[in-house]
N, C-alpha and C positions, 0 to 999 in steps of 0.2 A: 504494500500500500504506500510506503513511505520512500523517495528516494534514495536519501542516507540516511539509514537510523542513526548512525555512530553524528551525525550533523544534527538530528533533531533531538537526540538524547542528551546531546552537550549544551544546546540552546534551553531545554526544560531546565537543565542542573545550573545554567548563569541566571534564569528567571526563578527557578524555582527552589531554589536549594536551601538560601534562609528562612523562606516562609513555611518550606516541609520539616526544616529543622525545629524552628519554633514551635510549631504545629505537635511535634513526635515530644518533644522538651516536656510540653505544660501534660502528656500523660505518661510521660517514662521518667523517672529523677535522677537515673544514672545515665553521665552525660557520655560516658564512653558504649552503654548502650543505645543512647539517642543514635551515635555517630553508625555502629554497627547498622541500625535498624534504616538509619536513611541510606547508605552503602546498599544494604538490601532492595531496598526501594529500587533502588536506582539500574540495579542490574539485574530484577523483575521487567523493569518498565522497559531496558535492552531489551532482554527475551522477548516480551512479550507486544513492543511495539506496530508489529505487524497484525494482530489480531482486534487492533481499534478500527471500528465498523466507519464510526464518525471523528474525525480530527478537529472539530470544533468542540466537542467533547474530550477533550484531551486533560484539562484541569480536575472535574470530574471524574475521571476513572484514575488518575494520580493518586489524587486524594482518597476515592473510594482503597485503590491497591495498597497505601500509607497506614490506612484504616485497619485493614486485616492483618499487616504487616505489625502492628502495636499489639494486635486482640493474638496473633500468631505467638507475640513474644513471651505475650503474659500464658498462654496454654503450653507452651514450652516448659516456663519455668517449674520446678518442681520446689511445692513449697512444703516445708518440714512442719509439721501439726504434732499437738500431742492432747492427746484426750484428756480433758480434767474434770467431766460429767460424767457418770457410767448414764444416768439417765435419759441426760438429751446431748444430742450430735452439736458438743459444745468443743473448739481447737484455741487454743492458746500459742502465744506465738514467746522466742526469746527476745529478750532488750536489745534494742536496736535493729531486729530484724521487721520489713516492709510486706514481706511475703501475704500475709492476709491484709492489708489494706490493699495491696495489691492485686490479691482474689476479687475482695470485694468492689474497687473499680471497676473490672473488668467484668462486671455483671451489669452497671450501669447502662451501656448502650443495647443490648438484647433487652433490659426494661423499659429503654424509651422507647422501641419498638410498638410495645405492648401500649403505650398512649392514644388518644386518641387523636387524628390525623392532623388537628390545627396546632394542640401541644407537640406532639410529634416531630411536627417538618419545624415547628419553633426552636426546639432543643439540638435537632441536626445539623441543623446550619448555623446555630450560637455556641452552644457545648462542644459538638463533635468537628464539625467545618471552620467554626473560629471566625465565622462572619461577627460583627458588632449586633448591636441591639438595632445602632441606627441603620448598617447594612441591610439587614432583616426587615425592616418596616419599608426600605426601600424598593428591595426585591419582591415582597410580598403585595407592595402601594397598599399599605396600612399605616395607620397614624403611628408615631415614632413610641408613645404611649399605647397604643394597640400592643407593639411589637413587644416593647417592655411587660404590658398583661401577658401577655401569651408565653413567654419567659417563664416569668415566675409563676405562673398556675402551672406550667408543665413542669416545673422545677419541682412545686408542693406536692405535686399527684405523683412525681417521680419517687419524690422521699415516701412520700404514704406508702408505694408500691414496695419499697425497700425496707421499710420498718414493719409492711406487713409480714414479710420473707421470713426477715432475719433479725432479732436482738441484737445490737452493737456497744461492746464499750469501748470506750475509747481512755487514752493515757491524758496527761496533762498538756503534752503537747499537742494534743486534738488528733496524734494520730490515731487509727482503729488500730486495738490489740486484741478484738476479740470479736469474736460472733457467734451465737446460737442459730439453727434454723429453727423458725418460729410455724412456718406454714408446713407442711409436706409435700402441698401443691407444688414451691416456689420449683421453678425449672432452675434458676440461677444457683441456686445453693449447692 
């Protein structure tokens, strides 16, 4: 489809490479797996250059491959649990390790899924895509307030959905150091 890929993969990486860094940063905290995971990015989108249907779509399916490529890294990781309920499906993590905040992130976007369609495409393109609030009201030509509703009601319905899941406690530093599964239903758990 493409003339030179090795030309248009180069062009994405001087247009796109600080804002997929950014982007990979604000949901991975280690910076040398930031670097890893955009490296990967980048020599998917080689591979896979040729199988883009539409080339004006080209942002879009970066971002969507960016996307899998973070949810990839977090099902990768193997995180170490230690049972401290015999009665409920309760893991405890040691000091200083991220591993279950980390779990628990990566449940986030399969629960915005489950929103309903206006909080949904709100949270996608503010949370997950990294548009602004005002980007958002733009794209959608809703009032800049509309956009900021739709935010935070899919924000609250987000948590409701996540506290219906799971119990969380969290340390002083606000990291999460723990969670129960509360529902049986939750798929994320």
């Amino acid at each position: 489809m493409f003339q030179d890929t090795t030309e248009i993969v180069g062009t994405l990486w001087a247009e796109s490479r600080n804002r997929l860094h950014s982007f990979i940063a604000r949901r991975v905290k280690n910076d040398a797996d930031v670097e890893d995971i955009l490296q990967d990015v980048f020599f998917k989108i080689y591979q896979n250059i040729d199988t883009l249907k539409d080339p004006e779509k080209i942002y879009p399916w970066v971002f969507q491959m960016t996307r899998n490529a973070i949810a990839d890294y977090y099902r990768s990781r193997k995180a170490e649990f230690t049972e401290i309920d015999e009665d409920a499906p309760a893991f405890a993590i040691k000091p200083n390790d991220t591993s279950v905040e980390e779990k628990v992130l990566s449940w986030l976007e399969p629960m915005i899924l489950e929103l309903p369609d206006t909080y949904r495409e709100a949270l996608l393109l503010t949370d997950i895509n990294g548009l602004t609030q005002k980007e958002l009201s733009e794209k959608l030509d809703i009032s800049l307030s509309g956009a900021k509703s739709r935010v935070q009601r899919g924000r609250e319905k987000l948590k409701d959905i996540l506290l219906d899941c799971c119990k969380l406690e969290f340390a002083q530093s606000g990291a999460i150091v723990e969670y129960r599964q509360q529902n049986a239903d939750c798929a994320a758990c």
